[in-house]
mmCIF file of the N, C-alpha and C atoms, coordinates in Angstrom:
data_MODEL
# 
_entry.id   MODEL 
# 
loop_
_atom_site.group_PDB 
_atom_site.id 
_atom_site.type_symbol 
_atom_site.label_atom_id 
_atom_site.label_alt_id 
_atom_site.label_comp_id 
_atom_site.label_asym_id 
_atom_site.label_entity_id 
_atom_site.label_seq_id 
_atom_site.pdbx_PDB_ins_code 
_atom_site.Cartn_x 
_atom_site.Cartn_y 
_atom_site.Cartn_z 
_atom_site.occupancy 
_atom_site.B_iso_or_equiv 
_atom_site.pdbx_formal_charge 
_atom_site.auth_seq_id 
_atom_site.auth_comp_id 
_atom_site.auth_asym_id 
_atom_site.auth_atom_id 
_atom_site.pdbx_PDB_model_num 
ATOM 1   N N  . UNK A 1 1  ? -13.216 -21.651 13.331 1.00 0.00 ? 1  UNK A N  1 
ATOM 2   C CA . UNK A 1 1  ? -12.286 -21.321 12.246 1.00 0.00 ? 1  UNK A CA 1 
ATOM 3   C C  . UNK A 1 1  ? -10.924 -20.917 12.794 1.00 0.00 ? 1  UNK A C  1 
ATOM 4   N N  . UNK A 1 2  ? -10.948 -20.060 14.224 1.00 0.00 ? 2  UNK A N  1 
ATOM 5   C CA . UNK A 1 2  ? -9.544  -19.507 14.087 1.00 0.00 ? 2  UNK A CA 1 
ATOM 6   C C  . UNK A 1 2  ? -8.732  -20.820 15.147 1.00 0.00 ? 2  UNK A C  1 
ATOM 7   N N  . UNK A 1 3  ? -8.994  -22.053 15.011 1.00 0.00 ? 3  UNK A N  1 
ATOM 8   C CA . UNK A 1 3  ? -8.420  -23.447 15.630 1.00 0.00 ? 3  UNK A CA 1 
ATOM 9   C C  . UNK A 1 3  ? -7.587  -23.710 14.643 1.00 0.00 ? 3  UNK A C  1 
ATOM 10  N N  . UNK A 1 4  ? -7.613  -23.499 13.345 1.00 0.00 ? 4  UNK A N  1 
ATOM 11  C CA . UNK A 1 4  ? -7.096  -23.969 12.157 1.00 0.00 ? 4  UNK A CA 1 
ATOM 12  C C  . UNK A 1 4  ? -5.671  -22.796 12.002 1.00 0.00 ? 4  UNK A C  1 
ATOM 13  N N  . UNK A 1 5  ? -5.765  -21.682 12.427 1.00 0.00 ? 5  UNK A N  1 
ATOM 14  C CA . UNK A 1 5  ? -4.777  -20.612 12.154 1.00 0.00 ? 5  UNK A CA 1 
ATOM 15  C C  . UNK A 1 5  ? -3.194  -20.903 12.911 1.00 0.00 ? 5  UNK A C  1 
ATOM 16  N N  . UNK A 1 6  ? -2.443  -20.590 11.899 1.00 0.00 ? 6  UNK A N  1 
ATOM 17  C CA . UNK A 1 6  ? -0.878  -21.421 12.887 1.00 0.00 ? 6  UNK A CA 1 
ATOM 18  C C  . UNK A 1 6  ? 0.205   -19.724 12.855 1.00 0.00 ? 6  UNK A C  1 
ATOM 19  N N  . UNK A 1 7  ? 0.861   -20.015 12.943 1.00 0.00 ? 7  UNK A N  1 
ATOM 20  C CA . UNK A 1 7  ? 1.963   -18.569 13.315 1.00 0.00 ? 7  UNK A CA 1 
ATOM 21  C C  . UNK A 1 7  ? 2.627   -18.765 11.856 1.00 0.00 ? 7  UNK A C  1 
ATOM 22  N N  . UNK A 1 8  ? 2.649   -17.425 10.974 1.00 0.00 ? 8  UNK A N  1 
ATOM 23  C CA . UNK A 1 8  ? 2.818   -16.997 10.302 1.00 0.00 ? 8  UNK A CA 1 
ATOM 24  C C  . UNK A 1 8  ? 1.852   -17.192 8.657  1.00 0.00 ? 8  UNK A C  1 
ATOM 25  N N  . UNK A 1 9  ? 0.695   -17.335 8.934  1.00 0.00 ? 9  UNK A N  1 
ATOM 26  C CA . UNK A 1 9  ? -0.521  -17.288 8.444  1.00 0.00 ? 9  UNK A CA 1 
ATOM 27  C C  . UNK A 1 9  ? -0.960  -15.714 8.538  1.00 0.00 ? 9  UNK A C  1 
ATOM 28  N N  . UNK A 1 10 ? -1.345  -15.202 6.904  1.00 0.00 ? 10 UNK A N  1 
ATOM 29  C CA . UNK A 1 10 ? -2.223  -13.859 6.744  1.00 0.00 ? 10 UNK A CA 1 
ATOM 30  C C  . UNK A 1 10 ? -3.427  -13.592 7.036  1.00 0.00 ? 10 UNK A C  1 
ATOM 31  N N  . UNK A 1 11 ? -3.831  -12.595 7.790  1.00 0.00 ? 11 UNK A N  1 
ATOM 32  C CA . UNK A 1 11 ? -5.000  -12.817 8.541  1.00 0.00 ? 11 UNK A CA 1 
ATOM 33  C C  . UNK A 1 11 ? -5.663  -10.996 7.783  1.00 0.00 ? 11 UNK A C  1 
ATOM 34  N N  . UNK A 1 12 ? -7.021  -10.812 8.129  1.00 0.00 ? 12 UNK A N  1 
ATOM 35  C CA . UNK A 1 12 ? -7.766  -9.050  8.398  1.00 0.00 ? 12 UNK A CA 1 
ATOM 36  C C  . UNK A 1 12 ? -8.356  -9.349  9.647  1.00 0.00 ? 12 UNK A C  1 
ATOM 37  N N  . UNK A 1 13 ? -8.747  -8.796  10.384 1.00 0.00 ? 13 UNK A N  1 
ATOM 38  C CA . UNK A 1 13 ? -9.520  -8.349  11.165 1.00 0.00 ? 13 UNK A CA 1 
ATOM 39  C C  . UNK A 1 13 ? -11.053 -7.906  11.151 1.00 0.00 ? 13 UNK A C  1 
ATOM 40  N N  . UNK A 1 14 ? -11.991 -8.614  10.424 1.00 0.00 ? 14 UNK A N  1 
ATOM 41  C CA . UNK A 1 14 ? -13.568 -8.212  9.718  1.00 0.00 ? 14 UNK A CA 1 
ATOM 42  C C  . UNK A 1 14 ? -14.076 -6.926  10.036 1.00 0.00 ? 14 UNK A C  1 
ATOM 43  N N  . UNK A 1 15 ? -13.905 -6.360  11.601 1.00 0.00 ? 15 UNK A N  1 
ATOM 44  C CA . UNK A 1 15 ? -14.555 -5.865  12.114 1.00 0.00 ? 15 UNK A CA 1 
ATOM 45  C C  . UNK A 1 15 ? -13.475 -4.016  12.418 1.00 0.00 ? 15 UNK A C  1 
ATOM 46  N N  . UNK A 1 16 ? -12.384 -4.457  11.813 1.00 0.00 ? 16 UNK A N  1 
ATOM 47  C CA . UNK A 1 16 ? -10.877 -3.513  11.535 1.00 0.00 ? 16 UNK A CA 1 
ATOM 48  C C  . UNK A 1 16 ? -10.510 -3.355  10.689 1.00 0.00 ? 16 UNK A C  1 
ATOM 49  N N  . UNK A 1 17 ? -11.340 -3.028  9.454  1.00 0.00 ? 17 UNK A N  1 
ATOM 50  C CA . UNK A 1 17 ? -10.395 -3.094  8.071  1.00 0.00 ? 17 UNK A CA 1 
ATOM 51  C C  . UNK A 1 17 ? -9.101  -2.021  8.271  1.00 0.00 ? 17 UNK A C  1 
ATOM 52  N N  . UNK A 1 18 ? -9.092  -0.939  8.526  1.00 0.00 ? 18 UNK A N  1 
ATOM 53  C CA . UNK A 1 18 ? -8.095  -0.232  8.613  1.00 0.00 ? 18 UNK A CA 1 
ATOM 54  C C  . UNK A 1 18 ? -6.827  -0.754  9.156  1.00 0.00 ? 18 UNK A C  1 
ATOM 55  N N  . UNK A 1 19 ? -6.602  -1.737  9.609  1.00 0.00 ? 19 UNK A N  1 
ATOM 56  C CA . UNK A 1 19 ? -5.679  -2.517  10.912 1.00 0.00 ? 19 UNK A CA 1 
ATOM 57  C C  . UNK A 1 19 ? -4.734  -2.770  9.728  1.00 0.00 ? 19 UNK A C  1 
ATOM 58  N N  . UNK A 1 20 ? -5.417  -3.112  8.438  1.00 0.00 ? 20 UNK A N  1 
ATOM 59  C CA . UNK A 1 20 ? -4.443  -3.749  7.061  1.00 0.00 ? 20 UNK A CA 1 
ATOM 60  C C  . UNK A 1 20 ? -4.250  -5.467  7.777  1.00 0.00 ? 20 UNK A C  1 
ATOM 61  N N  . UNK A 1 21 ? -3.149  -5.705  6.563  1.00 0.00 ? 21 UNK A N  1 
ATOM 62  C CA . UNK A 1 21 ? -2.852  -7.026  6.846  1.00 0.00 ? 21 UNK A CA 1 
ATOM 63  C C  . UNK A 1 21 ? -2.482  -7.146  7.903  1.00 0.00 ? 21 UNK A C  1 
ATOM 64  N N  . UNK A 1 22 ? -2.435  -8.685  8.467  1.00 0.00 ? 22 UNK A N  1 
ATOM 65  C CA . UNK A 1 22 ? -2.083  -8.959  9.858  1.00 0.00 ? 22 UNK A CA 1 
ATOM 66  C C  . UNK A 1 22 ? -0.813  -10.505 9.771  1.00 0.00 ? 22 UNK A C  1 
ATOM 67  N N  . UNK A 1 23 ? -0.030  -10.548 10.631 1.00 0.00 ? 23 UNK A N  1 
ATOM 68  C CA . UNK A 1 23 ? 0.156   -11.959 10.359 1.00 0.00 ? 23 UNK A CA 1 
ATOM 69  C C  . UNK A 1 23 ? 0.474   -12.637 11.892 1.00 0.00 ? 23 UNK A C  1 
ATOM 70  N N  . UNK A 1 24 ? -0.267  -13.842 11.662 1.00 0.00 ? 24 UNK A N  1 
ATOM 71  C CA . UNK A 1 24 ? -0.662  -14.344 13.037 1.00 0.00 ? 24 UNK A CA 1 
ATOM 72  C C  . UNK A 1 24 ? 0.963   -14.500 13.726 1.00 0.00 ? 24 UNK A C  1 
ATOM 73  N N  . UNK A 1 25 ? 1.336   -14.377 15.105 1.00 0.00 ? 25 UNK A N  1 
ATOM 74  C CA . UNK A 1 25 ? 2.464   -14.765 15.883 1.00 0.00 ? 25 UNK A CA 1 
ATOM 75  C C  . UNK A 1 25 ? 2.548   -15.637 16.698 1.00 0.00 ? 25 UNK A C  1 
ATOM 76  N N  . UNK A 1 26 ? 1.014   -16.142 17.338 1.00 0.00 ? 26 UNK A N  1 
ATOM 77  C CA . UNK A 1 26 ? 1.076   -17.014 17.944 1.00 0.00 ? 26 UNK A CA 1 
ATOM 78  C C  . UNK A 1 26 ? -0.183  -17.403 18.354 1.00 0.00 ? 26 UNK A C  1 
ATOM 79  N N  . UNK A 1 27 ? -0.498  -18.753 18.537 1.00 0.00 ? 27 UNK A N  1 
ATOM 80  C CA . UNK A 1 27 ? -1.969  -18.929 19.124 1.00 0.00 ? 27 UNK A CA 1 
ATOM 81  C C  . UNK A 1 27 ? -1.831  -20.163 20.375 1.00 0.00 ? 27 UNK A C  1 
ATOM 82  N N  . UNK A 1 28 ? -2.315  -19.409 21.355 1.00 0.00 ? 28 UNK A N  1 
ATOM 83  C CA . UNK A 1 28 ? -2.295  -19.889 22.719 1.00 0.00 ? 28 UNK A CA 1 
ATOM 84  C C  . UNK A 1 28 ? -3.744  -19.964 23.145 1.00 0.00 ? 28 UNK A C  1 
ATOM 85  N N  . UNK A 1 29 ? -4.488  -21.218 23.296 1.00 0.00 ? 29 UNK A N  1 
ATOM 86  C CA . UNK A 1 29 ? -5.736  -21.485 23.716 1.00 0.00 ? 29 UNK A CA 1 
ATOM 87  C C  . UNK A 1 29 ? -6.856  -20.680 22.901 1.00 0.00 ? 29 UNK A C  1 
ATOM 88  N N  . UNK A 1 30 ? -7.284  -19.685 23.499 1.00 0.00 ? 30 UNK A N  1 
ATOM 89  C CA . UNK A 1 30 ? -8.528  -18.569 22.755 1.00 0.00 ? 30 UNK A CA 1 
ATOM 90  C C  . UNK A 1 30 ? -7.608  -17.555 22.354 1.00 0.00 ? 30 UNK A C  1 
ATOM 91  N N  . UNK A 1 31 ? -6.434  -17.006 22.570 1.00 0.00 ? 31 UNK A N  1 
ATOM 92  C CA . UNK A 1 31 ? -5.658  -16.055 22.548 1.00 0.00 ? 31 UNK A CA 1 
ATOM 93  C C  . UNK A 1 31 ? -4.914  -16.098 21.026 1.00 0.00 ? 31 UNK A C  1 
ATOM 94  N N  . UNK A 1 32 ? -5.265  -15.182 20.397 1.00 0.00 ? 32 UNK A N  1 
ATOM 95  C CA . UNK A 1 32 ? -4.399  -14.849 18.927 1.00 0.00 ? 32 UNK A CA 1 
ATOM 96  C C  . UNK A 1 32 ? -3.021  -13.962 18.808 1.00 0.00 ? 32 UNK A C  1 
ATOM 97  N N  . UNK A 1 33 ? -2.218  -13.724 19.123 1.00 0.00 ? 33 UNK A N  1 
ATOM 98  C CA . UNK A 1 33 ? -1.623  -12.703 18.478 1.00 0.00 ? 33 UNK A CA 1 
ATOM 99  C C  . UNK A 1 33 ? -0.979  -12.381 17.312 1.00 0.00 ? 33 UNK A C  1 
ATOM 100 N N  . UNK A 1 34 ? -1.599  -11.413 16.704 1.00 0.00 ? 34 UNK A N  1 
ATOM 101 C CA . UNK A 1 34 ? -1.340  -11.359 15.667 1.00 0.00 ? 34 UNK A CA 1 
ATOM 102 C C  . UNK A 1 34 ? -0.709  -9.457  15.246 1.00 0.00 ? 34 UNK A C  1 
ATOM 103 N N  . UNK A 1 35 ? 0.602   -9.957  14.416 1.00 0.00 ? 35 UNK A N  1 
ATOM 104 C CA . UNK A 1 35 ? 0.884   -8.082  13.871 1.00 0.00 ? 35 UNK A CA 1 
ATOM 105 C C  . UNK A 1 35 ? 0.435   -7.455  12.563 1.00 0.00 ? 35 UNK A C  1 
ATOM 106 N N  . UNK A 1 36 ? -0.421  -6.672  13.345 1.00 0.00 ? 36 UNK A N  1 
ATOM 107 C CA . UNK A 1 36 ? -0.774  -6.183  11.743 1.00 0.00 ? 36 UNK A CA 1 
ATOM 108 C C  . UNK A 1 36 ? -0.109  -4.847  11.790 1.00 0.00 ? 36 UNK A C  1 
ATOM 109 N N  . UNK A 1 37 ? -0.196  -4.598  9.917  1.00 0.00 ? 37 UNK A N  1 
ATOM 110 C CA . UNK A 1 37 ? 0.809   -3.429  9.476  1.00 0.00 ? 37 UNK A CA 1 
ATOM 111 C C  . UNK A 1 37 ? 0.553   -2.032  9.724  1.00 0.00 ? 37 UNK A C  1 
ATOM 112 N N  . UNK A 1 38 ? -0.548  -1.830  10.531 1.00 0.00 ? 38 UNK A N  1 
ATOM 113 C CA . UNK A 1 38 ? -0.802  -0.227  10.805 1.00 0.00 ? 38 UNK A CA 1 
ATOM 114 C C  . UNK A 1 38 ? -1.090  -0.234  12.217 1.00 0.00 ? 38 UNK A C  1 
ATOM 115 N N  . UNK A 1 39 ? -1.183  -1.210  12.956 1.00 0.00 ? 39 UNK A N  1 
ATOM 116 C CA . UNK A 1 39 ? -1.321  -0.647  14.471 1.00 0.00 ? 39 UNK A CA 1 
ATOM 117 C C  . UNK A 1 39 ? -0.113  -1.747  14.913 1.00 0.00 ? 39 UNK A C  1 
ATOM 118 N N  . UNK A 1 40 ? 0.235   -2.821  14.871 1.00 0.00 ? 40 UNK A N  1 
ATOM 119 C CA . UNK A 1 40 ? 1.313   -3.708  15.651 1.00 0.00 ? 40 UNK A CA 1 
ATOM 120 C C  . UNK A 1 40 ? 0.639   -4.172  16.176 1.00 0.00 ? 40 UNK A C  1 
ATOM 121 N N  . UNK A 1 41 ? 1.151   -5.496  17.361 1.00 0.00 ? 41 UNK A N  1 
ATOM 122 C CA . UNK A 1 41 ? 0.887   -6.581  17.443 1.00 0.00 ? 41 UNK A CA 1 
ATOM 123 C C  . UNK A 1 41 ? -0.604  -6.099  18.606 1.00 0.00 ? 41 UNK A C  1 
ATOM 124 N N  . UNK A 1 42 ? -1.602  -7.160  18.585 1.00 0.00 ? 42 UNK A N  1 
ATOM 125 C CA . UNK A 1 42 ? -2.619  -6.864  18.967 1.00 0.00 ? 42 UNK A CA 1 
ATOM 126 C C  . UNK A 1 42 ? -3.225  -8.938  19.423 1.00 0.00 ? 42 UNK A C  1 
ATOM 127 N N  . UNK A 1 43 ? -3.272  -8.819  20.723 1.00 0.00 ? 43 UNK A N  1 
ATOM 128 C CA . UNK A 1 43 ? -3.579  -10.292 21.138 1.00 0.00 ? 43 UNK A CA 1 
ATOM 129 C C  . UNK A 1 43 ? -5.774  -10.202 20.877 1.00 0.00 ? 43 UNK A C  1 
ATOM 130 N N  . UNK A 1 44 ? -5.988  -10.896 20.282 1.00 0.00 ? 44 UNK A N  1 
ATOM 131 C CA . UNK A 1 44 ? -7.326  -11.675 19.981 1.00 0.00 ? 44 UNK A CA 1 
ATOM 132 C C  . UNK A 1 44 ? -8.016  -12.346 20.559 1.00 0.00 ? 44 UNK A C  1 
ATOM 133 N N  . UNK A 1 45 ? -8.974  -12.520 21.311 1.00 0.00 ? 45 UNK A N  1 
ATOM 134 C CA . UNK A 1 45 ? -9.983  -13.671 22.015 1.00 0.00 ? 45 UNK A CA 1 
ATOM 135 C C  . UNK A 1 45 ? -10.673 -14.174 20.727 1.00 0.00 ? 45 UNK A C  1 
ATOM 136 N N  . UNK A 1 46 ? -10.062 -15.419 20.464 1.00 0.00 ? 46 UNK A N  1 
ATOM 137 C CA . UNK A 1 46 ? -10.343 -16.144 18.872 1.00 0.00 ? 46 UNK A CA 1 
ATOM 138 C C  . UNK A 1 46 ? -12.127 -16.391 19.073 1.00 0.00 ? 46 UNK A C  1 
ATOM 139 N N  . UNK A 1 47 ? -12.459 -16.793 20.338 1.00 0.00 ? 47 UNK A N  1 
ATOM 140 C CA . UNK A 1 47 ? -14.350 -16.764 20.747 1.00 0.00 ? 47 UNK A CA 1 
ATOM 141 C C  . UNK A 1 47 ? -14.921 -15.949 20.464 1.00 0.00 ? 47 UNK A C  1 
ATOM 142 N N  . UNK A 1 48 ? -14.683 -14.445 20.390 1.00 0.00 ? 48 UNK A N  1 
ATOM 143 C CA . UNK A 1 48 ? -14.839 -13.557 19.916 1.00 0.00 ? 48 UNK A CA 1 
ATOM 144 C C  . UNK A 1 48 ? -15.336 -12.848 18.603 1.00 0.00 ? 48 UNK A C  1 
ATOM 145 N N  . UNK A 1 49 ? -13.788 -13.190 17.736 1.00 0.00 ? 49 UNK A N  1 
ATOM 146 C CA . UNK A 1 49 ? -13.402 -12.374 16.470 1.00 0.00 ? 49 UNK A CA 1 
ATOM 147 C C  . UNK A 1 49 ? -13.229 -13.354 15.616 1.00 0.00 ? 49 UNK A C  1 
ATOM 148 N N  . UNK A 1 50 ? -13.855 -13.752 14.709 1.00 0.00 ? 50 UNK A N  1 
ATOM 149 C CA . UNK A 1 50 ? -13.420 -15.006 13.793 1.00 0.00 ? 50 UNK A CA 1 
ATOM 150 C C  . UNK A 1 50 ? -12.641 -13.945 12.665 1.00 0.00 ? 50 UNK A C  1 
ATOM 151 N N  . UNK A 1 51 ? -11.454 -14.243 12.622 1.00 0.00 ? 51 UNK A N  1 
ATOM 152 C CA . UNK A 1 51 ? -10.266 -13.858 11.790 1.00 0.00 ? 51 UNK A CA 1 
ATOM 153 C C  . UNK A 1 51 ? -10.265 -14.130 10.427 1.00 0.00 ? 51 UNK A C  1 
ATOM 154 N N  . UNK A 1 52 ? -10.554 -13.520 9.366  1.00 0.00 ? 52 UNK A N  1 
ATOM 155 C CA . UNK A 1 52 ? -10.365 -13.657 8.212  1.00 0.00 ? 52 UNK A CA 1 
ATOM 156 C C  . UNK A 1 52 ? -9.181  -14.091 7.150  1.00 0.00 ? 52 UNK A C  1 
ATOM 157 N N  . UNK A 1 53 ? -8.747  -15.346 6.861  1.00 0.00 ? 53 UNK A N  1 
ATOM 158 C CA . UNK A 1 53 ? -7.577  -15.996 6.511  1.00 0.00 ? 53 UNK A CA 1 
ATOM 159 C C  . UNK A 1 53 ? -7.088  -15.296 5.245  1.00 0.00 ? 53 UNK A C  1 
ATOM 160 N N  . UNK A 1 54 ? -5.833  -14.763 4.611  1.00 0.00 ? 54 UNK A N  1 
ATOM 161 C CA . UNK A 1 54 ? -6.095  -14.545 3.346  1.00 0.00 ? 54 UNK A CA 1 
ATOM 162 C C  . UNK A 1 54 ? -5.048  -15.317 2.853  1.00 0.00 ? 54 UNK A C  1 
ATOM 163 N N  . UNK A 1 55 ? -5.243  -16.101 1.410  1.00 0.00 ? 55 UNK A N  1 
ATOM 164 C CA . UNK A 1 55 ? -5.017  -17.049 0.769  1.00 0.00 ? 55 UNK A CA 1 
ATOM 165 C C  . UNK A 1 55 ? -3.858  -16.353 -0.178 1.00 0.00 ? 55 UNK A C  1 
# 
């Protein structure tokens, strides 16, 4: 799922609800980074964390 995610796409964190919204900045191989609104930018191992898209 997170192969499909492009830079500036709304994302949560499943496993972080508190993190709030996120919005992706960049995706480099397995690597996400994405800023979300209560902690800042935070890089992702997409193998990992399947990222929750919000529509």
């Amino acid at each position: 799922m997170n192969e499909f995610l492009t830079p500036g796409q709304l994302v949560h964190h499943p496993g972080q609800p508190d993190w709030g919204l996120g919005q992706v900045q960049s995706v480099v191989a397995d690597k996400i980074t994405v800023n979300f609104e209560n902690v800042g930018k935070v890089v992702i191992v997409g193998t990992l964390v399947i990222l929750q898209l919000v529509n």
